[in-house]
VEXFIRO-268600 format. One record per residue (C-alpha): x negated, y, z negated. Coordinates in steps of 0.5 Angstrom, whole numbers, plus 500, padded with zeros to 3 digits. Layout:
// residues N
XYZ;...
END
This chain:
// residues 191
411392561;413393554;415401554;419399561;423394557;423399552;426405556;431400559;434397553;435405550;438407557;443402557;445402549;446410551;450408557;455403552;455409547;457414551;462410556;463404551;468408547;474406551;479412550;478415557;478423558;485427559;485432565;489437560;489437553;494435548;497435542;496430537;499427530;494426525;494420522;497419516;493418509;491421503;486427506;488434506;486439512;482443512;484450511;478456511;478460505;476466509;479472508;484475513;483481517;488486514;493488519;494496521;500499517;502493513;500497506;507499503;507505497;513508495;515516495;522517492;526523495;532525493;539524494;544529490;541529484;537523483;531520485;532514492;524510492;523509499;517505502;513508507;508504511;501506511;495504516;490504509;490506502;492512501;488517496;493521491;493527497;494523502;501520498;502528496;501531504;507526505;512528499;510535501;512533510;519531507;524525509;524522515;528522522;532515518;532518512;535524513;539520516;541515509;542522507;535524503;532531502;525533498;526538493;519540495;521544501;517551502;509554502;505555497;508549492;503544491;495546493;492540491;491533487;485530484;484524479;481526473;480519467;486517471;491522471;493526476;492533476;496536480;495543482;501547483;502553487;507559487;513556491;515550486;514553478;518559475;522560482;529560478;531554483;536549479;532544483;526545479;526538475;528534481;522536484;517535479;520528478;518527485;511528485;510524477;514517480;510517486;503518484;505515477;506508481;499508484;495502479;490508478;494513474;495513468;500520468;501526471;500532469;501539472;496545473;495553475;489556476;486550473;490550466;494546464;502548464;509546462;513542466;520540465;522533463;529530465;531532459;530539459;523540454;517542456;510538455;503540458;501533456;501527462;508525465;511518467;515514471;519514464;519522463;525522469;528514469;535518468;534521474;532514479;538511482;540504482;537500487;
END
């Protein structure tokens, strides 16, 4: 007799704790207002998924005879080939538009890039040295302030058949060492 007392005095305790509470049940859901007091919500530290072509790197065209930086949106980060692939692919439609061009036009200009103990290494082929164009230093400067911005590189420096040669700096002398952004800063145009 005792556990049939039992079972029924937990029964009916469950039944008051289930529909005792007294806040009957909404058809739909509704928004509520948390009520006010000193505890903060409760936000997840998770990271965020990244959002396909939000990462922005910047390439610098040319407009007369200055450098114009422009943002290119990236689906991923982009490796020192994949941001040369775009100098060498020109301005886009709106771009052209803005009035840009690319001192990098032709075949043959550049053959490859490779990070060696964070200097880009950039192999140039026929089309871009010693071809007598007044656009020469332009089109180096391109390629050193666009791969000069990557955190990854500390300087550029230039190659042909796997030597190391001379290139132009806005100034006109010629150094084989790694260039900077600085080499050509004469060269930007001012935002």
């Amino acid at each position: 007799m005792r556990a049939k007392v039992l079972v029924a005095l937990v029964a009916t305790l469950a039944a008051a704790a289930l529909g005792g509470c007294g806040v009957p049940p909404d058809p739909s859901a509704r928004e509520i207002t948390p009520p006010a007091g000193p505890y903060q919500a409760v936000v997840s530290s998770a990271p965020t998924a990244a959002v396909p072509g939000a990462m922005s790197e910047k390439l610098y065209l040319v407009r007369g005879d200055k450098l114009v930086a422009v943002s290119r949106q990236m689906r991923v980060q982009p490796s020192v080939n994949d941001l040369v692939r775009e100098l060498l692919a020109g301005p886009t439609a709106s771009e052209r538009d803005a009035g840009l061009t690319s001192a990098l036009a032709g075949a043959n200009v550049i053959s490859g890039v490779h990070l060696a103990s964070g200097a880009a290494l950039v192999e140039i082929g026929s089309g871009l040295q010693g071809a007598g164009r007044n656009d020469e230093v332009l089109a180096f400067a391109q390629v050193v302030c666009t791969l000069a911005n990557r955190p990854d590189v500390n300087g550029v420096a230039f190659t042909r058949d796997g030597h190391r040669i001379g290139i132009p700096r806005a100034d006109g002398s010629l150094t084989q060492g790694p260039l900077a952004v600085a080499d050509y800063a004469s060269l930007i145009e001012d935002p």
